[in-house]
mmCIF file of the N, C-alpha and C atoms, coordinates in Angstrom:
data_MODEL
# 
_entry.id   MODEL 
# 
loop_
_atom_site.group_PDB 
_atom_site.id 
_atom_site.type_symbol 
_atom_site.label_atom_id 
_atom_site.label_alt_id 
_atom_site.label_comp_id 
_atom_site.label_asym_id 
_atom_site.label_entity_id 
_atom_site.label_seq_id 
_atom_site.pdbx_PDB_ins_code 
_atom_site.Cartn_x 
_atom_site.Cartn_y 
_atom_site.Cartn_z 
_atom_site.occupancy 
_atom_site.B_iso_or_equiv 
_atom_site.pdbx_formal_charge 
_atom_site.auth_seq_id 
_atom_site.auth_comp_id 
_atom_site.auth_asym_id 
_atom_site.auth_atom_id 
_atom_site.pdbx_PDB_model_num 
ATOM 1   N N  . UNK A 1 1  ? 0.815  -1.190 0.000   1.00 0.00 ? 1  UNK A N  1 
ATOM 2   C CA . UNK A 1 1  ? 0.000  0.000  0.000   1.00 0.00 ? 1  UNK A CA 1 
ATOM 3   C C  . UNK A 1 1  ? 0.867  1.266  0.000   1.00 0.00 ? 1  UNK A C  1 
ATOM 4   N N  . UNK A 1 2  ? 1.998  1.190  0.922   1.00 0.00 ? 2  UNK A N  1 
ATOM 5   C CA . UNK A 1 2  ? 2.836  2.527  0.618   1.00 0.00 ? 2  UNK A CA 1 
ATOM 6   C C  . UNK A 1 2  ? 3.499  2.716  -0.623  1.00 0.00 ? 2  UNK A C  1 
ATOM 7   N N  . UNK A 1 3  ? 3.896  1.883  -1.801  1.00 0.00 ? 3  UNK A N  1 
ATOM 8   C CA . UNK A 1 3  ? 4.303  1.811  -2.797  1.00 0.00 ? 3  UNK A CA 1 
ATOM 9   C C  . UNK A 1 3  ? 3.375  2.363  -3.817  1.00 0.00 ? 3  UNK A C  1 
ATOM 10  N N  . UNK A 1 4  ? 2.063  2.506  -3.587  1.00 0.00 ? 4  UNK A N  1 
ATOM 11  C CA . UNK A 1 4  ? 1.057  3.369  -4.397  1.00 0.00 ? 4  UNK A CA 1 
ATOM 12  C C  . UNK A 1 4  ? 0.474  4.023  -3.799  1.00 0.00 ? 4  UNK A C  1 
ATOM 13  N N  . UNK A 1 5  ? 1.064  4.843  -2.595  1.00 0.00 ? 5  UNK A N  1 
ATOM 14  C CA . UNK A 1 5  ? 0.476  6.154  -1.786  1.00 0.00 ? 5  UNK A CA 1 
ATOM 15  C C  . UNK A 1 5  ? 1.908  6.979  -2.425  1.00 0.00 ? 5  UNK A C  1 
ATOM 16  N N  . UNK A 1 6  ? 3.249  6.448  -2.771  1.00 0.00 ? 6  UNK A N  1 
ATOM 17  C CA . UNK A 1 6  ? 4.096  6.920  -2.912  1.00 0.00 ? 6  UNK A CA 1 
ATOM 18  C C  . UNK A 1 6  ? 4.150  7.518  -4.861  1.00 0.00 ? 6  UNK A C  1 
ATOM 19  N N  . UNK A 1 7  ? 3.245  6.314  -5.212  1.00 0.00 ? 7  UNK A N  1 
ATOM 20  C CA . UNK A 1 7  ? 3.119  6.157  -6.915  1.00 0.00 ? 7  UNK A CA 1 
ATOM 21  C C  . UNK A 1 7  ? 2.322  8.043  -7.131  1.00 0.00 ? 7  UNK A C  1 
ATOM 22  N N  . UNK A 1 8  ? 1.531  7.486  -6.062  1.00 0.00 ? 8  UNK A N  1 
ATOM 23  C CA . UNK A 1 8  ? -0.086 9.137  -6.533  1.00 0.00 ? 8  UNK A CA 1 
ATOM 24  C C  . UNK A 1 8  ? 0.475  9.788  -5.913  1.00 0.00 ? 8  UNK A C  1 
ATOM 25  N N  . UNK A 1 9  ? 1.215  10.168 -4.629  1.00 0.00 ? 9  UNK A N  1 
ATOM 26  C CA . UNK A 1 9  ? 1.857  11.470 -4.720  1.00 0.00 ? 9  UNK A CA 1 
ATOM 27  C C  . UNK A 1 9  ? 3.315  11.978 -5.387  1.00 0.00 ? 9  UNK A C  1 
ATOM 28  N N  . UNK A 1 10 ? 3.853  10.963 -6.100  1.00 0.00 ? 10 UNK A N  1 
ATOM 29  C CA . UNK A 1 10 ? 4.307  11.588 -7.169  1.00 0.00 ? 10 UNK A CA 1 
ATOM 30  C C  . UNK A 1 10 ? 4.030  12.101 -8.462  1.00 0.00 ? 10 UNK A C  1 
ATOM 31  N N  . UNK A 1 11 ? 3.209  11.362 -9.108  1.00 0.00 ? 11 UNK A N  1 
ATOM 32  C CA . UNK A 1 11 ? 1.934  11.589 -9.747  1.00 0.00 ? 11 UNK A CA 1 
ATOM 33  C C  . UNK A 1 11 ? 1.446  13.047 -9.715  1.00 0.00 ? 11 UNK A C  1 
ATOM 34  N N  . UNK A 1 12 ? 0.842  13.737 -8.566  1.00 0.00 ? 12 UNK A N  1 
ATOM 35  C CA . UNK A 1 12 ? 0.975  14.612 -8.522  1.00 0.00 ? 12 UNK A CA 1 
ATOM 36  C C  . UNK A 1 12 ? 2.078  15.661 -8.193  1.00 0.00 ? 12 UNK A C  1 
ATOM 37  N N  . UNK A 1 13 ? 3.354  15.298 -7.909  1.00 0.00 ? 13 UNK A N  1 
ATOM 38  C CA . UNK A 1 13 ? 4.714  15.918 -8.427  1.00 0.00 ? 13 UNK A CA 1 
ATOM 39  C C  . UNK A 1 13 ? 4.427  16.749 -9.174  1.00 0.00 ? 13 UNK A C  1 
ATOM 40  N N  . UNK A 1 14 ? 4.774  14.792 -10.367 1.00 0.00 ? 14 UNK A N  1 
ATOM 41  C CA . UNK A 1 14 ? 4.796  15.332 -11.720 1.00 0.00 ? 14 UNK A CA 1 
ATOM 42  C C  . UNK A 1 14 ? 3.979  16.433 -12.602 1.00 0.00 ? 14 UNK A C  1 
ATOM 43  N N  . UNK A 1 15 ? 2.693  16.151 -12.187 1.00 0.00 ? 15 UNK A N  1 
ATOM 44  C CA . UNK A 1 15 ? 2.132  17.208 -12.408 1.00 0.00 ? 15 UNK A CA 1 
ATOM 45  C C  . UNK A 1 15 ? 2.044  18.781 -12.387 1.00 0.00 ? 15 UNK A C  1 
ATOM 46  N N  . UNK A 1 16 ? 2.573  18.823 -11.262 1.00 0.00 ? 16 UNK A N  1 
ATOM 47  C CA . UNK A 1 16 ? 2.924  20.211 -10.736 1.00 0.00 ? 16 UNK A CA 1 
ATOM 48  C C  . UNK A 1 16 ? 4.370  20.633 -11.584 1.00 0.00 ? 16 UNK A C  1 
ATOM 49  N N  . UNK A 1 17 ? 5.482  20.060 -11.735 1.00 0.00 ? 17 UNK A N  1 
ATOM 50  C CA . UNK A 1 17 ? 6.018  20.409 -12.434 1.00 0.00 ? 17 UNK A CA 1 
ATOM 51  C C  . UNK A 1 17 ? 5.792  20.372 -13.842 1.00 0.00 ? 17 UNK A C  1 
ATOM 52  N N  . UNK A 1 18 ? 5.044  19.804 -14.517 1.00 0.00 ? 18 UNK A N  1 
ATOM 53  C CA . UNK A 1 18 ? 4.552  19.865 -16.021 1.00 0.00 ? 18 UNK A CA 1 
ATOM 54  C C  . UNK A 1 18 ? 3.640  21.491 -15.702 1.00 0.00 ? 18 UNK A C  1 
ATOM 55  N N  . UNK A 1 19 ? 2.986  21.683 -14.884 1.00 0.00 ? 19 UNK A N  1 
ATOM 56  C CA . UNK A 1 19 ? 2.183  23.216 -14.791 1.00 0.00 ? 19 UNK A CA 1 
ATOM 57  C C  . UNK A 1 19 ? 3.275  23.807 -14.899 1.00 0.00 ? 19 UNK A C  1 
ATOM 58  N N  . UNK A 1 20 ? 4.240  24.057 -13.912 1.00 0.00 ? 20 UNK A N  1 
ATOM 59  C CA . UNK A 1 20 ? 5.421  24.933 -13.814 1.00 0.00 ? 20 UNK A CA 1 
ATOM 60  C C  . UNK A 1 20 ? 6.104  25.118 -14.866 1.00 0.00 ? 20 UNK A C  1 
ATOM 61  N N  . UNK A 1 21 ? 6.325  23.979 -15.682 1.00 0.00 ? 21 UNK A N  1 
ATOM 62  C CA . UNK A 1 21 ? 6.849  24.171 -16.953 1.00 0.00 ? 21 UNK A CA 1 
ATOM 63  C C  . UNK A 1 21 ? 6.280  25.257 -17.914 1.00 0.00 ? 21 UNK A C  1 
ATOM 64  N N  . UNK A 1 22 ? 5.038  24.686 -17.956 1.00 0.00 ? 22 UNK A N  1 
ATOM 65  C CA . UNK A 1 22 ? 4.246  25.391 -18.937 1.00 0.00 ? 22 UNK A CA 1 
ATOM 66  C C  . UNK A 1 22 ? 4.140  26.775 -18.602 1.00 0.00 ? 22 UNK A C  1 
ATOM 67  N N  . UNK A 1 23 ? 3.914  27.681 -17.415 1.00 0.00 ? 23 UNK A N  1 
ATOM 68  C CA . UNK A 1 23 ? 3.718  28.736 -17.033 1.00 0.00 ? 23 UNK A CA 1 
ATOM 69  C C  . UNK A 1 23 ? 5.552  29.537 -17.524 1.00 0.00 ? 23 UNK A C  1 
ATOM 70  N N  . UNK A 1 24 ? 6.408  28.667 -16.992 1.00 0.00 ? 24 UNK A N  1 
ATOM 71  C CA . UNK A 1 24 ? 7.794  29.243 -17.737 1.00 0.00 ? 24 UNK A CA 1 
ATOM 72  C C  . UNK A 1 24 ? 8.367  28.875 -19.109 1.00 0.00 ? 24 UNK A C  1 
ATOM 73  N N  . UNK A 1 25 ? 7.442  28.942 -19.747 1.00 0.00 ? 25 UNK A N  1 
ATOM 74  C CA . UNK A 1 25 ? 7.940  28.132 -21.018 1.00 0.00 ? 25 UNK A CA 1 
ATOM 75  C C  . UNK A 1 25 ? 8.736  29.120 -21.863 1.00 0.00 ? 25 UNK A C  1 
ATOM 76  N N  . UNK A 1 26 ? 8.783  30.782 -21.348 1.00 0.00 ? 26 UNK A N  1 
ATOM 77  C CA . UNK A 1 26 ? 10.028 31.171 -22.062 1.00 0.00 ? 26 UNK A CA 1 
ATOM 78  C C  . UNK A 1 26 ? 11.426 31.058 -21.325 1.00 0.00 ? 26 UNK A C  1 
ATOM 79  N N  . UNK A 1 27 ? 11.683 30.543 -20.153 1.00 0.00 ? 27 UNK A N  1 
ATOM 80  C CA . UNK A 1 27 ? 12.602 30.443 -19.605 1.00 0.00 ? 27 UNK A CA 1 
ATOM 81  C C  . UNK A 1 27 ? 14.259 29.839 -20.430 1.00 0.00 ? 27 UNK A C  1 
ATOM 82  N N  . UNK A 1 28 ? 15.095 29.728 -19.638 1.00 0.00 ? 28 UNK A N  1 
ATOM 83  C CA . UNK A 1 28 ? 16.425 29.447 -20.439 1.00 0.00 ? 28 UNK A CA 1 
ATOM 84  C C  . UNK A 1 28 ? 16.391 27.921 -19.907 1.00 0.00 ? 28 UNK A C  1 
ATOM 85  N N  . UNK A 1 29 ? 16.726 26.879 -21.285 1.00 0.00 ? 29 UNK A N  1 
ATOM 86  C CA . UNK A 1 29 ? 16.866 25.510 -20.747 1.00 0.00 ? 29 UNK A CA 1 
ATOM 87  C C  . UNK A 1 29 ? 18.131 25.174 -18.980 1.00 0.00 ? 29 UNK A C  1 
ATOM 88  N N  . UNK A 1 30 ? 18.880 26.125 -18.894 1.00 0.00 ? 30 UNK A N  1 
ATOM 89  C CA . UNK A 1 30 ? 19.372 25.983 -17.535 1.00 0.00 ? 30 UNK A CA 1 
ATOM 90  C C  . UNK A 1 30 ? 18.093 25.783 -16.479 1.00 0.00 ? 30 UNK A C  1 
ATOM 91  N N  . UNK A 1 31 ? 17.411 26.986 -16.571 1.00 0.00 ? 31 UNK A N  1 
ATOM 92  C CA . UNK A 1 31 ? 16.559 27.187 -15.482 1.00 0.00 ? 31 UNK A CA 1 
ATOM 93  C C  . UNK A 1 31 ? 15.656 26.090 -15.295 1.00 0.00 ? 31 UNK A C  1 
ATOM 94  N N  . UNK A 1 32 ? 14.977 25.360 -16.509 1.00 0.00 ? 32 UNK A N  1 
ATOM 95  C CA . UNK A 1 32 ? 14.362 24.334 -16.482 1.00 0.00 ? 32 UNK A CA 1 
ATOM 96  C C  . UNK A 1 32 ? 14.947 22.736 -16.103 1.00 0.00 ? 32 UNK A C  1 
ATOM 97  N N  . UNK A 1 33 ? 15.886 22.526 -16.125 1.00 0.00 ? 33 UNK A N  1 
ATOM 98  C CA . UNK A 1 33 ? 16.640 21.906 -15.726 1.00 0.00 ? 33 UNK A CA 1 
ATOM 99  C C  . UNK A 1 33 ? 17.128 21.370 -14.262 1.00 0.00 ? 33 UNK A C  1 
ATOM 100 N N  . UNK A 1 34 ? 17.365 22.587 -13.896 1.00 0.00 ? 34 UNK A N  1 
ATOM 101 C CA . UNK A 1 34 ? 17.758 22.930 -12.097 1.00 0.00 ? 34 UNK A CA 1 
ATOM 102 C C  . UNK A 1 34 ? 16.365 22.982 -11.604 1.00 0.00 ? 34 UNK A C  1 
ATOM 103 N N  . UNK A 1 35 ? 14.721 23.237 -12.351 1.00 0.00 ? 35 UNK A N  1 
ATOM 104 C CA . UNK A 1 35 ? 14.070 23.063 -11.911 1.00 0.00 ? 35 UNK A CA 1 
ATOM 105 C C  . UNK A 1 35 ? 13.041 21.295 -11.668 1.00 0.00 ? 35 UNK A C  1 
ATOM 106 N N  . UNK A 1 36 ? 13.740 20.970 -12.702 1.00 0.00 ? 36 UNK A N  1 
ATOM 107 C CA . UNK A 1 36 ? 13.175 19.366 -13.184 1.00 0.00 ? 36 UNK A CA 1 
ATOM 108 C C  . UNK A 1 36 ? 14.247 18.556 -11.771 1.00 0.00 ? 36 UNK A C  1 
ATOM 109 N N  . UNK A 1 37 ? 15.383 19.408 -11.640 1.00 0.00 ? 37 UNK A N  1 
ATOM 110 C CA . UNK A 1 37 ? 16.151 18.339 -10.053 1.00 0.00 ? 37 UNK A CA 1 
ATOM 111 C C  . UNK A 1 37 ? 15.457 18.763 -8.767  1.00 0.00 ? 37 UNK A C  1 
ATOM 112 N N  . UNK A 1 38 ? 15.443 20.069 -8.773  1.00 0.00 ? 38 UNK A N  1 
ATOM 113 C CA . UNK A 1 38 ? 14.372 20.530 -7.502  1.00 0.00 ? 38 UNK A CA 1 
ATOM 114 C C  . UNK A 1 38 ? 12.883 19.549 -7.119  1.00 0.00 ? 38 UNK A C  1 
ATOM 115 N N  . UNK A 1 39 ? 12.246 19.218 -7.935  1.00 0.00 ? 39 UNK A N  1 
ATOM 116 C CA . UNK A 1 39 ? 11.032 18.314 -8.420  1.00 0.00 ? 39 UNK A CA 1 
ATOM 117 C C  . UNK A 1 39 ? 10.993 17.005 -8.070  1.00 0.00 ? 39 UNK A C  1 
ATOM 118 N N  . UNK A 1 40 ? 12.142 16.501 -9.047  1.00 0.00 ? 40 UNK A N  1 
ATOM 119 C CA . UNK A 1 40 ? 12.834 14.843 -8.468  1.00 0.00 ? 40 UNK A CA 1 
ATOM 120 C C  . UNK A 1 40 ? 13.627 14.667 -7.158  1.00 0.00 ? 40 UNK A C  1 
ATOM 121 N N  . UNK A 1 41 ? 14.122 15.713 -6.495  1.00 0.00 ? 41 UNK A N  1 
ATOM 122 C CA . UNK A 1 41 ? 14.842 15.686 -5.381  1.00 0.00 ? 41 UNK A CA 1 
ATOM 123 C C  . UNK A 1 41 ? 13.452 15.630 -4.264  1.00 0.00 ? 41 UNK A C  1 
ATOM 124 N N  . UNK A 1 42 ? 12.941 16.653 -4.588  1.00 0.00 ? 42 UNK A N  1 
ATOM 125 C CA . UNK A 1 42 ? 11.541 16.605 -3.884  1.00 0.00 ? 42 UNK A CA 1 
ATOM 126 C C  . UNK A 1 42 ? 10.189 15.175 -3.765  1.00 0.00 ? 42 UNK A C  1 
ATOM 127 N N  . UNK A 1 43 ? 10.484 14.740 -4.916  1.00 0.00 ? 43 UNK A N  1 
ATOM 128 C CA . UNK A 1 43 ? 9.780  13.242 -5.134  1.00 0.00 ? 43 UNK A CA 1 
ATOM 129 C C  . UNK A 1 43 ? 10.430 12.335 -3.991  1.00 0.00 ? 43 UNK A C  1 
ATOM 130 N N  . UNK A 1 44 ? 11.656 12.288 -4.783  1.00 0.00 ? 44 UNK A N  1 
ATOM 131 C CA . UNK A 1 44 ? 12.619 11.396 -3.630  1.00 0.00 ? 44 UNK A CA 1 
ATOM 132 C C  . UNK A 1 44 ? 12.055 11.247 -2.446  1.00 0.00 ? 44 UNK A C  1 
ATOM 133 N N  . UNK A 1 45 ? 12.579 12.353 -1.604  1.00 0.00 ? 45 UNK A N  1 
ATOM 134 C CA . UNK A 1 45 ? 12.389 13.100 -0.400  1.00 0.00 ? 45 UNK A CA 1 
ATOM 135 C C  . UNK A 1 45 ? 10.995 12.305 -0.007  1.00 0.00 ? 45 UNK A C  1 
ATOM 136 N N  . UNK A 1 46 ? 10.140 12.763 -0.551  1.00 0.00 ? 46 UNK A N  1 
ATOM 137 C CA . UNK A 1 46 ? 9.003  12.451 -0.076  1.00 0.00 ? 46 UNK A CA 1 
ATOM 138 C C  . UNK A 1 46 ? 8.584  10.834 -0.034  1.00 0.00 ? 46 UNK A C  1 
ATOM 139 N N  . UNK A 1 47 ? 8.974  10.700 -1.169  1.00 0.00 ? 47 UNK A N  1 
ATOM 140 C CA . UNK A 1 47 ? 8.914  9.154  -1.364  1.00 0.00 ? 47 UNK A CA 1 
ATOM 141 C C  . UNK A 1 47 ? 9.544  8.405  -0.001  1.00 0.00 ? 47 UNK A C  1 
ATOM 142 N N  . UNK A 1 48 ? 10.857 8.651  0.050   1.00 0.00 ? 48 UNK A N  1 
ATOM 143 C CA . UNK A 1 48 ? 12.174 7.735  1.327   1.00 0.00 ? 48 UNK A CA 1 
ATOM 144 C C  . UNK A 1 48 ? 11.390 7.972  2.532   1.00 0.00 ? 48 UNK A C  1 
ATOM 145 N N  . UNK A 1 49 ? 10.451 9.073  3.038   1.00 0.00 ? 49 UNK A N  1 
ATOM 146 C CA . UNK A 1 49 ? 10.210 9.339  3.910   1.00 0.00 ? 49 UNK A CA 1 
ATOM 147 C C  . UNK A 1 49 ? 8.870  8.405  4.510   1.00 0.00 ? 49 UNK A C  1 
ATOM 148 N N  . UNK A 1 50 ? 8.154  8.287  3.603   1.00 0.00 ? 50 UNK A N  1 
ATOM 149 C CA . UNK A 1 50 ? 7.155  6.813  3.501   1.00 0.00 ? 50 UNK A CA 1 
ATOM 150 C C  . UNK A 1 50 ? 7.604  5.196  3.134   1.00 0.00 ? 50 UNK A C  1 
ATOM 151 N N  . UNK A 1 51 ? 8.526  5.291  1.913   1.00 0.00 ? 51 UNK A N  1 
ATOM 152 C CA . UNK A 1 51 ? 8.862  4.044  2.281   1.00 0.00 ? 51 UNK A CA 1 
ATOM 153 C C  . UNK A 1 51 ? 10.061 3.726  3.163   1.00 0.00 ? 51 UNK A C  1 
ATOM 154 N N  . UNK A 1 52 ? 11.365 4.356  4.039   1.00 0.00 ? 52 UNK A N  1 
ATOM 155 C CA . UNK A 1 52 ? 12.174 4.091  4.255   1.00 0.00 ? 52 UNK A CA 1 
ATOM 156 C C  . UNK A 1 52 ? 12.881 3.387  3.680   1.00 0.00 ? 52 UNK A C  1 
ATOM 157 N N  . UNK A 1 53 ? 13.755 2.855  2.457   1.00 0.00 ? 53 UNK A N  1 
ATOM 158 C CA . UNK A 1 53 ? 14.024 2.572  1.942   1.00 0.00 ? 53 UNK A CA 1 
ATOM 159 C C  . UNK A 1 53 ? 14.619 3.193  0.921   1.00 0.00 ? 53 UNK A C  1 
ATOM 160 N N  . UNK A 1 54 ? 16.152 3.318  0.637   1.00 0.00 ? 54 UNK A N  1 
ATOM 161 C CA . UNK A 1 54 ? 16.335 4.167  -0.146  1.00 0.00 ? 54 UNK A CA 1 
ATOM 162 C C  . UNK A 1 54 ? 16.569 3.583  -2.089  1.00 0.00 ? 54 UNK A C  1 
ATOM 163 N N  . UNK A 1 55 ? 17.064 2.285  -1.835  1.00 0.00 ? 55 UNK A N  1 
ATOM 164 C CA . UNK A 1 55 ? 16.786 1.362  -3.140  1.00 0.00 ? 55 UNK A CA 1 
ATOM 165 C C  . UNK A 1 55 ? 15.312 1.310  -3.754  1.00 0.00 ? 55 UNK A C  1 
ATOM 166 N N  . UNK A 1 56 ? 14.219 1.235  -2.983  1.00 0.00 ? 56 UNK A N  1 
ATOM 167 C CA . UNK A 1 56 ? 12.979 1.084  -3.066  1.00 0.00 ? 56 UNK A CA 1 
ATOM 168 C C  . UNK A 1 56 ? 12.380 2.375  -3.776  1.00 0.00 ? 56 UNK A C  1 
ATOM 169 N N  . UNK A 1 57 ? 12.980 3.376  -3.059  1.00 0.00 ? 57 UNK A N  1 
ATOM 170 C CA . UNK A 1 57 ? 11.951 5.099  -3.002  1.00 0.00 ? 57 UNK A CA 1 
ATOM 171 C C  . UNK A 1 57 ? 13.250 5.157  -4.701  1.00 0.00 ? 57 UNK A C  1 
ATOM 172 N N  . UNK A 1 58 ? 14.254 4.934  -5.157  1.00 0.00 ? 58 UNK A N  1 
ATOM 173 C CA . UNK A 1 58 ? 14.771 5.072  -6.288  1.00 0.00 ? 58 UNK A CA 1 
ATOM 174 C C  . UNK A 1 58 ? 14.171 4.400  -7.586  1.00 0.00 ? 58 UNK A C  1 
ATOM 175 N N  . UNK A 1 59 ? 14.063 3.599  -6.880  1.00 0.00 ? 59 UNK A N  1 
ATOM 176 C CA . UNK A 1 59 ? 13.055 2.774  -8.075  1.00 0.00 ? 59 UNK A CA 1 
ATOM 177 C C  . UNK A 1 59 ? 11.601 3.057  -8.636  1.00 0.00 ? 59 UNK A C  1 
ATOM 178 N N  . UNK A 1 60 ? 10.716 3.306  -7.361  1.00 0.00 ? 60 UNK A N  1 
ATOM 179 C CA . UNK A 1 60 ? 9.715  4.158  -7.815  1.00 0.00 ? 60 UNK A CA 1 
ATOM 180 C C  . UNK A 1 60 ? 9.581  5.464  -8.180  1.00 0.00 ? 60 UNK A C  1 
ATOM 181 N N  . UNK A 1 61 ? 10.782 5.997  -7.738  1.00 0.00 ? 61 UNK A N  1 
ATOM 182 C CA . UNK A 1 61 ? 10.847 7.143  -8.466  1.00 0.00 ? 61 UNK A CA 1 
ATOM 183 C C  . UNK A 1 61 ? 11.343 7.271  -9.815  1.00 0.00 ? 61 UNK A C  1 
ATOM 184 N N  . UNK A 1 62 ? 11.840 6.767  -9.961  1.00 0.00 ? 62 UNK A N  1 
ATOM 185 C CA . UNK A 1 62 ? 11.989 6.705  -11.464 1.00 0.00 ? 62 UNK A CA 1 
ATOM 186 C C  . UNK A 1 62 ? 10.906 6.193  -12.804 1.00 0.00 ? 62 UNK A C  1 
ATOM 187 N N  . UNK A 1 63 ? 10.306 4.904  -12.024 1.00 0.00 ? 63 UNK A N  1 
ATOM 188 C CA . UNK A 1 63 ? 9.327  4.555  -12.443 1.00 0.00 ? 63 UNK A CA 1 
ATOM 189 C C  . UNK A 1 63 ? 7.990  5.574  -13.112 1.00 0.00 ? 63 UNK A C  1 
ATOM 190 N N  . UNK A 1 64 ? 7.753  6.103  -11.995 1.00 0.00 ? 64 UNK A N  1 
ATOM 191 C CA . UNK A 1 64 ? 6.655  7.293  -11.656 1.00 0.00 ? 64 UNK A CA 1 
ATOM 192 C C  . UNK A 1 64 ? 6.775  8.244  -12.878 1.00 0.00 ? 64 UNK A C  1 
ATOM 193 N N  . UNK A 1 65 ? 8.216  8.157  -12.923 1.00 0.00 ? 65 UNK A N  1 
ATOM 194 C CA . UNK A 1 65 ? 8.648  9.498  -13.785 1.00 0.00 ? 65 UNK A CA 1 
ATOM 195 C C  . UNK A 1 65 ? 8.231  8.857  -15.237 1.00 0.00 ? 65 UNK A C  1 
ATOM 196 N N  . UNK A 1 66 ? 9.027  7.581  -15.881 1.00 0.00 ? 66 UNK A N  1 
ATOM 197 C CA . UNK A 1 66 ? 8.892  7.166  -16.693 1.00 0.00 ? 66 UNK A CA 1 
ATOM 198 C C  . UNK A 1 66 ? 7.114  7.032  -17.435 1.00 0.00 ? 66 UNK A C  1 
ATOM 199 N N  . UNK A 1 67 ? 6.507  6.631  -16.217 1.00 0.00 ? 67 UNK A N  1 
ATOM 200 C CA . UNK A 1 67 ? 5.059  6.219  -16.395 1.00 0.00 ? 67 UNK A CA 1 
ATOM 201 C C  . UNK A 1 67 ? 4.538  7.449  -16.900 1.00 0.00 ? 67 UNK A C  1 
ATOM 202 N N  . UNK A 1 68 ? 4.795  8.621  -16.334 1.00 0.00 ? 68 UNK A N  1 
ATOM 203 C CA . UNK A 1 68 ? 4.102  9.491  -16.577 1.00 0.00 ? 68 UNK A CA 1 
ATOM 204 C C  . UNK A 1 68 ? 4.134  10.398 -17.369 1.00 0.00 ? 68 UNK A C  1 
ATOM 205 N N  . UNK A 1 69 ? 5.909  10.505 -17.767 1.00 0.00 ? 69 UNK A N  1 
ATOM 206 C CA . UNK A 1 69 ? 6.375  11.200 -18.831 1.00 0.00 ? 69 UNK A CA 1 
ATOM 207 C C  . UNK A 1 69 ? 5.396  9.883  -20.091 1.00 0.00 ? 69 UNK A C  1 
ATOM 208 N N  . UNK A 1 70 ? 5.730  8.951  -20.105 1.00 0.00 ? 70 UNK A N  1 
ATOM 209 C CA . UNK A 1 70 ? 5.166  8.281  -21.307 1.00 0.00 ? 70 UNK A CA 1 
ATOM 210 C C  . UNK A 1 70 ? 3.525  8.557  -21.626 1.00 0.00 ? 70 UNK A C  1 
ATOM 211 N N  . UNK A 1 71 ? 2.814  8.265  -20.360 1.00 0.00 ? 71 UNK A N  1 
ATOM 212 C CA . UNK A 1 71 ? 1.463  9.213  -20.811 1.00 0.00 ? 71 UNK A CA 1 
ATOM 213 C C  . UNK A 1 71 ? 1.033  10.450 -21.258 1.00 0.00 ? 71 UNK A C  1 
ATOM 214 N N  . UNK A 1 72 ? 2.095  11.736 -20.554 1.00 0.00 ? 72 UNK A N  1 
ATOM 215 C CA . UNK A 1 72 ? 2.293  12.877 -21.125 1.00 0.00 ? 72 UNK A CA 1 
ATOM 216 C C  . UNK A 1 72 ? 2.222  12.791 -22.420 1.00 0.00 ? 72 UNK A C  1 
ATOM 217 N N  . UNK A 1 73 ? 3.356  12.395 -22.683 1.00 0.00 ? 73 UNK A N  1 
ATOM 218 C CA . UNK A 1 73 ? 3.653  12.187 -24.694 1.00 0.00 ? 73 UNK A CA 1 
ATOM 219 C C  . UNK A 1 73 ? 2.509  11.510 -24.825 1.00 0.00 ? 73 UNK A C  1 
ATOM 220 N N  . UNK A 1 74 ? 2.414  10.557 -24.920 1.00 0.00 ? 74 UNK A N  1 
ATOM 221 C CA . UNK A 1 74 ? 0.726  10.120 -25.396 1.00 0.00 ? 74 UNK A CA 1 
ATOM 222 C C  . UNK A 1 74 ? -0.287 10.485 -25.398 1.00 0.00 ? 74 UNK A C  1 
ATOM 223 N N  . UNK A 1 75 ? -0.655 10.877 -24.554 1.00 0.00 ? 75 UNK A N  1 
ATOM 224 C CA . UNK A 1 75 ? -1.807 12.229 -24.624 1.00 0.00 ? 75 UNK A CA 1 
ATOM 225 C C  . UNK A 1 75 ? -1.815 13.063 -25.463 1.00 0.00 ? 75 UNK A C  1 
ATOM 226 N N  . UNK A 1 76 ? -0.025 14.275 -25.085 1.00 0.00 ? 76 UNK A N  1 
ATOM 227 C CA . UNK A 1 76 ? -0.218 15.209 -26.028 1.00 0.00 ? 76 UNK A CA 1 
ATOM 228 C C  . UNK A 1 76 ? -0.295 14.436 -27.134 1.00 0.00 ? 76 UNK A C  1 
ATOM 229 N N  . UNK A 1 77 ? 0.215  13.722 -28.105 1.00 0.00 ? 77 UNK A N  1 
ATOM 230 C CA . UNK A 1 77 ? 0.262  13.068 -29.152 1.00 0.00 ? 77 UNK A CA 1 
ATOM 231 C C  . UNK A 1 77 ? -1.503 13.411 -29.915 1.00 0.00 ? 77 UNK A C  1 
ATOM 232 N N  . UNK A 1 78 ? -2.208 12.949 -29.328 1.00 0.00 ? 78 UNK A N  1 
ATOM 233 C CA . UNK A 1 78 ? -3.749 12.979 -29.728 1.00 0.00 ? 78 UNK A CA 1 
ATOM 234 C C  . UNK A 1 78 ? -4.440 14.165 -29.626 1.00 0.00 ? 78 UNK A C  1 
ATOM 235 N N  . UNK A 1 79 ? -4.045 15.133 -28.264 1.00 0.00 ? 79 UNK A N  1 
ATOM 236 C CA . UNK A 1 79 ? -4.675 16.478 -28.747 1.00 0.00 ? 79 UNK A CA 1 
ATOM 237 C C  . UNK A 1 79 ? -3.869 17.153 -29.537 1.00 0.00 ? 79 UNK A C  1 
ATOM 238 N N  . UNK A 1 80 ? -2.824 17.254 -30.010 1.00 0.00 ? 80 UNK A N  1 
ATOM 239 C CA . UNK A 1 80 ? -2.527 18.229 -31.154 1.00 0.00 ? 80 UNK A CA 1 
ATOM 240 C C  . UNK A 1 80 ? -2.827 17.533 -32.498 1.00 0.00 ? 80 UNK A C  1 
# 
């Protein structure tokens, strides 16, 4: 159960940084960058802190990311 309390609040992370993106979308690729580690550092964080585990909270975090970046693209894919 903590492995998908950890899944949906990254989930919504991700989300929040896809808004953030979009609101700075004239920004300089530096800034976006240092902001995409701020985000994942923050996932982490949150993640290790529920599962204790730091092999575990790496794995789903990455996961999370993957899952969701791939729906992103897929989505957008169909509305444009």
């Amino acid at each position: 159960m903590r492995v998908y309390i950890v899944m949906m609040l990254q989930f919504i992370i991700w989300s929040g940084y896809t808004l953030i993106e979009w609101l700075s979308k004239h920004d300089q690729l530096l800034f976006k960058v240092i902001m995409f580690f701020v985000f994942f550092y923050l996932a982490f964080i949150i993640g290790n802190k529920i599962t204790n585990s730091f092999r575990k909270t790496l794995f789903i975090t990455t996961l999370s990311l993957v899952v969701y970046t791939s729906i992103h693209y897929t989505m957008a894919r169909y509305i444009h």
